[in-house]
Structure formats: structure tokens, C-alpha cells
N, C-alpha and C positions, 0 to 999 in steps of 0.2 A: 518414535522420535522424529522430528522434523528438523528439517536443514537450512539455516542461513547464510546467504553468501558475506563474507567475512568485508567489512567495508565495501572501498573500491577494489578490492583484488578480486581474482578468479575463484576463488577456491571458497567452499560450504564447511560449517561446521553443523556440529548437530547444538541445537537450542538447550539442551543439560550438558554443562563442562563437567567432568568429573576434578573437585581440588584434592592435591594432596598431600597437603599442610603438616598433616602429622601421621604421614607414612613412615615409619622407621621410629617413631618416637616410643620408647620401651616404656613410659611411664606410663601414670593411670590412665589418661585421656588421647594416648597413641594408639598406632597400629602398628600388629608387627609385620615383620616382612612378607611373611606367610600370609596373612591373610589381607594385607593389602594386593599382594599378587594376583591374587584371588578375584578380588573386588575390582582391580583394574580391568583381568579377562572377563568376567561376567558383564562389565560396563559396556567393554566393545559388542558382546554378542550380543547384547541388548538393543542394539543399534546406535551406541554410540561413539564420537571421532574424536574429539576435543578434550586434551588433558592439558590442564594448570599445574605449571608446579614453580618454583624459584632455587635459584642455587644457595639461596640460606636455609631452606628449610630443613630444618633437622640436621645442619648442617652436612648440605650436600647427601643428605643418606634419601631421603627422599628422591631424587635424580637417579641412586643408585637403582632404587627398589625398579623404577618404572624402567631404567633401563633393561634391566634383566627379564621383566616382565615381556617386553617388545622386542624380545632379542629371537622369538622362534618366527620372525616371517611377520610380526602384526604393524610392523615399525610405520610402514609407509599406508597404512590405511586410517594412520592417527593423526590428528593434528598437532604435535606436540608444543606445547607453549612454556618460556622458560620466561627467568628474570636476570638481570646484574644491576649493581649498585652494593648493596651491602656486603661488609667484610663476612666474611662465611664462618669464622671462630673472633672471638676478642680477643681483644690482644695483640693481634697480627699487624706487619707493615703499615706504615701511616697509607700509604699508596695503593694498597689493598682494598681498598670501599672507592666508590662515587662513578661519575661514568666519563673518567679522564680515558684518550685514547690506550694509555697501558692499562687502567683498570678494565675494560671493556674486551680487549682483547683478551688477556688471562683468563677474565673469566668465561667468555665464550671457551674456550679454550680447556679449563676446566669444564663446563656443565659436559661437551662433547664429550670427553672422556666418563665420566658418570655415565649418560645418557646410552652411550656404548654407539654414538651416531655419525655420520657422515656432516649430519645440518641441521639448523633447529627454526622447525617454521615457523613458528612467533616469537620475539624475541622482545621485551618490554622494557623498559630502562624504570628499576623500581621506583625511583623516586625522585625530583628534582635535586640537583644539584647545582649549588650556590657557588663554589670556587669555579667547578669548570665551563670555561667558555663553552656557551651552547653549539656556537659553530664547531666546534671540536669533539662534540658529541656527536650532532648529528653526519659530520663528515665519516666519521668511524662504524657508524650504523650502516650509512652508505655502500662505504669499502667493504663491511661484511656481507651485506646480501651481492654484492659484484662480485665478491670472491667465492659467492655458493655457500660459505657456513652457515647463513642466517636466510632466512627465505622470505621473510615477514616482517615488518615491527609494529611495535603497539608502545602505549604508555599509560604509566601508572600514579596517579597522586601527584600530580601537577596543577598550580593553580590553573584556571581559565586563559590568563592571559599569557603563562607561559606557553599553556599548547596551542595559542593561537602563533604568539612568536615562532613555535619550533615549527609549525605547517608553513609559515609567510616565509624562512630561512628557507627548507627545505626546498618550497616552490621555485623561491629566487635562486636558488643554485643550482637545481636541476637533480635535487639526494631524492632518494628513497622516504617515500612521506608514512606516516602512521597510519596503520588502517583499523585498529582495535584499540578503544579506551575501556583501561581496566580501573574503576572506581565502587569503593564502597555505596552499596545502595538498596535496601528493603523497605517494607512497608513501614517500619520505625525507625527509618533513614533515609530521608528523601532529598538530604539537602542539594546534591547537586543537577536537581530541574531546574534551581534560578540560572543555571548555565549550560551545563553541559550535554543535556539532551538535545538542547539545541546545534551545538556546537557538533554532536556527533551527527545531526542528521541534515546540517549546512554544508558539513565541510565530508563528509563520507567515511565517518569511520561507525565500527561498531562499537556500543557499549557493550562490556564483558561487566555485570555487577558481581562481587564478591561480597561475602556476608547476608546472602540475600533474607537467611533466617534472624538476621538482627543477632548475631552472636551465640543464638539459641534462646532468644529471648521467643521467639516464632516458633517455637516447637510445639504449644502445648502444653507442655510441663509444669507451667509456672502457674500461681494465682493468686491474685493484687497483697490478697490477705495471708497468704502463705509464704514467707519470706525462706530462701533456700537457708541450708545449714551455712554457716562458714563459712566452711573446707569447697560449699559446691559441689561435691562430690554426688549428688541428688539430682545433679540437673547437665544441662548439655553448656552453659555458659561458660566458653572456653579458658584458658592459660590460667596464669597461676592463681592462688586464691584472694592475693589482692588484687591483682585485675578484674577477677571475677566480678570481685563487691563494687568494684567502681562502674564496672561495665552494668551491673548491674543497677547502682545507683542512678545510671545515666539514664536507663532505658524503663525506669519504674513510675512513668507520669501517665496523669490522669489520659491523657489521649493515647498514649500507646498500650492502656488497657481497653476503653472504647474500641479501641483495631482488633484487640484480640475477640473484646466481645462480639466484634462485626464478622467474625471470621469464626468463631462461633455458630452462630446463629446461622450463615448460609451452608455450614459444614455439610449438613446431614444432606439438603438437595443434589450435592453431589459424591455422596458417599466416601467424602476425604477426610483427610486430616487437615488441622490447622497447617502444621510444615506444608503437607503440600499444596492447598490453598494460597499459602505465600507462597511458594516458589512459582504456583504459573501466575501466579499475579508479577512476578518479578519478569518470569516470561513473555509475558503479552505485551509490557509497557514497549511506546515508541523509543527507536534506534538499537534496542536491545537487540543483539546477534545471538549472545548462547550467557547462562545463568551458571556462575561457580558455585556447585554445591560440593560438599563435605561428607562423606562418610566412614565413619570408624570399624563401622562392622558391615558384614552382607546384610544384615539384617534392615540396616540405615539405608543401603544402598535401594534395598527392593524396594522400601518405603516411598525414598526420595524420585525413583526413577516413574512413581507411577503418577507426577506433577504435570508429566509429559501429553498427559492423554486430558487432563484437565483445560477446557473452553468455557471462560467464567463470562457470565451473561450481563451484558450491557448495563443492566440493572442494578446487578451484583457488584459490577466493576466499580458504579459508579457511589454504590455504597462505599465500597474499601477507599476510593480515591476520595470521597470527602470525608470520612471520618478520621482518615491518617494527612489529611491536607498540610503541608508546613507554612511553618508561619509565614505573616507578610514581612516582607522587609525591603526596606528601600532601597534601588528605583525601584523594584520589581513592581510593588503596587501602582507605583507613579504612572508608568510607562502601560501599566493594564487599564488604567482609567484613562492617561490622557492622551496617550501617546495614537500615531495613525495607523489604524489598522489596514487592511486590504479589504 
């Protein structure tokens, strides 16, 4: 495992996040608490720091698992990374979601409790939010890393221009700035290079990619001419089985089998698997600080964790990067041909 310093802050994480999305979910494509406990201690002795989770997940049980998991001594050797914004059950209070100074607190508030912790060192605000005044957002993120609950922040699913506003606010006032951008991002998701790479490696924060297997479309599993059952129940392409199909619909185009084939084809040189060929491809890309991956079982875990030792060769990289290349789109192409370069 290898270590990246996290933005501008002090503090390293390790380059595999462990996610844990569907810790506590009892259904077919969860994990129980048991063996996620499991999979959390194996991850740290593994040599890994960096744990994902949010206070929706699985409503709240998720935050449970890993608390009790960190509860014998391992707490402060983790980097623990949480979320707020989303209401945690339906239903509940109108005032219960978004990241207004009461929702933001409560839910710090809660994950503490869950997490069984004193403070939580990265701290994301899931999602933009459109009613609440940004300065009242980020003033309340502020107040929690001064007051010691929060030790970090990051952010998640924000256009471009918002997170430049929340850094320009933040600056201007003297808050607490974001040091980890957490965006959707793999080798059949690459939209946010028209922006945000840059933006993370302009302004100092780290990219955190999630989904970096493409939903599990990057596993392997799949092929062009073999369409999964249904139910999905055959494949790793997550949540329910209409998402499935659509997730699946979205990610079934001629170039994102090209990728697979690319990925394919250099497999065997380095004795991996497809999954883990993507994930150090997700790894290696510029600003990336540490890759959320997913595991359900030990099994997944040992798989995923051996991405780590994978150095894809200049060649090979740049095979994957022009077969999965995304479209052009304007300015972007504008600004490559006419714009001044250095």
C-alpha cells in the first residue's frame, strides 16, 4: 500500500479507500456485520488507513458496523471519512436533509454517536444544496473543525462552479477549505477530466474516485454478447434490478467494450484481473489521493487489495487512456486547439 498526502492538509492516506456502502445490508448484495468487521480489520493489517462511509448508508448501520469494528484501539490509526446531507430514513422531518446549519450539526452529531468517536476526520457534505445559503454552509463546517468534531472536509457531487465558489467564499472569509474531492470516476466514467482534475490539482485538494469499477461493469463478469439475467443476480452491477438494467443500459456501448477489451488483452503481462487493472488505472490517474473500492466478501477484499502492487506501463496506460477517451465537447476541444498554451 502506498500513502498520499491528503490535499493541502498534513495527514496521508493510503491510495485503496476501503467503501462501505453496503455494510449492514442483510439483503442479497450486502454484508453482514460479521463479516464486514472482518474485512474492515483485514483492510487495516493490510496496510491500509482510509475508510468511506456516509450516514445514509444502510441507514446509519453502516457507521455502526465500523464503529464497533474501531472500538478495540484501531480508531486513531484510520482515516475515517463520513457524509451529511441526506435524510437517513423517509419520511422524516422536512429539516432533516440538506446541509442547513441544523441539519449539519445533528447529523455530525449522529454519525459521532454511531461511529462511537470523539471526531470525524473527513467530513464531505454529500451533495449540493440549492435552498441553503452556501455561506451558511460553509460557515458551519468551519465551526466544526474549531470546535474539534470534524478535523477535515471534503466534497461530493458539486458542479465545477460551485466548488470553485465554495473555495473563493471559504478563502474570502478565512473558513476551513476542502481538501478531498469525492466524484464518480473509472475507466467507463470519465466525465469529470473536462473539469475537475484540474481543479483538484490547481486549487490542492485530492480526488477521492468512487465507483471506480464502473458499477461493476469493470469486473470481468460481463460480455457484450452475454446480457446478464434480469434479476442481476449473476453479476456484481449494484442496487435494485431496475437500476441494474439501466446502469446497465448506460454502460453497454461500443467503447466501453473496446476498454474491456483493452484491458483484456494487457491482463495476462501482468498476471491480474480485469477489476484490478481498473482500479490502478484509477489509481495512477493525476490528483487522485486514495480509490473507493467496495467489498462484500474477504474474498473481494484480497482480490481488490492486490490493485495496490500494480505499475501499468507507460504504453499500456496509454493504450487504456485512448481507448476509454471521452467525447469532445465544447470549449473543451476549442480551447485544446486554439487556446495559449505554455
Amino acid at each position: 500500500m502506498q500513502y498520499n498526502q491528503l490535499g493541502k492538509s498534513g495527514i496521508f492516506v493510503s491510495d485503496l479507500c476501503l467503501g462501505t456502502m453496503t455494510f449492514g445490508d442483510m439483503r442479497l448484495r450486502g454484508t453482514t456485520p460479521d463479516e464486514a468487521e472482518k474485512i474492515i480489520h483485514r483492510y487495516l493489517d493490510a496496510g491500509g488507513n482510509h475508510i468511506d462511509t456516509a450516514n445514509v448508508y444502510v441507514a446509519g448501520q453502516s457507521e455502526i458496523i465500523i464503529g464497533k469494528a474501531l472500538a478495540g484501539g484501531k480508531r486513531h490509526q484510520t482515516i475515517l471519512a463520513t457524509k451529511a446531507n441526506f435524510p437517513i430514513e423517509s419520511g422524516k422531518g422536512i429539516n432533516e436533509q440538506g446541509l442547513s446549519r441544523l441539519n449539519l450539526l445533528n447529523s455530525v452529531h449522529g454519525s459521532l454517536q454511531r461511529l462511537q468517536t470523539d471526531y470525524i476526520d473527513l467530513l464531505y457534505v454529500h451533495c449540493w444544496d440549492s435552498v441553503t445559503p452556501l455561506e451558511e454552509t460553509l460557515a458551519t463546517l468551519h465551526r466544526l473543525v474549531q470546535d474539534g468534531k470534524v478535523r477535515y472536509i471534503g466534497v461530493s457531487n458539486y458542479k465545477a462552479w460551485q466548488l470553485m465558489k465554495a473555495l473563493w467564499l471559504s478563502q474570502t472569509n478565512g473558513w476551513t477549505k476542502f481538501v478531498a474531492a469525492q466524484y464518480q470516476y473509472s475507466l467507463v466514467k470519465r466525465d469529470i477530466e473536462y473539469e475537475f482534475t484540474e481543479i483538484c490539482l490547481n486549487e490542492g485538494l485530492s480526488l477521492i474516485p468512487w465507483s471506480p469499477l464502473g458499477g461493476g461493469f469493470l469486473t470481468g463478469k460481463y460480455q457484450k454478447d452475454q446480457r446478464p439475467r434480469t434479476d442481476f443476480s449473476d453479476g456484481r452491477i449494484g442496487g435494485t434490478p431496475a437500476r441494474a438494467e439501466d446502469a446497465w443500459e448506460r454502460r453497454s456501448t461500443p467503447k466501453n467494450w473496446d476498454t474491456i477489451d483493452a484491458l483484456n488483452q494487457i491482463a495476462p503481462k501482468y498476471n491480474a484481473s480485469v477489476a484490478q487493472l481498473a482500479l490502478a488505472w484509477a489509481r495512477l490517474q493525476p490528483a487522485v489521493g486514495s480509490v473507493i473500492f467496495g467489498a462484500r466478501t474477504q474474498n473481494q477484499l484480497e482480490d481488490n487489495l492486490k490493485a495496490a502492487e500494480i505499475v501499468i506501463l507507460p504504453e499500456d496506460m496509454a493504450l487504456l487512456n485512448q481507448t476509454s477517451m471521452p467525447d469532445e465537447l465544447y470549449p473543451y476541444r476549442f480551447i485544446s486547439e486554439y487556446g495559449r498554451k505554455k
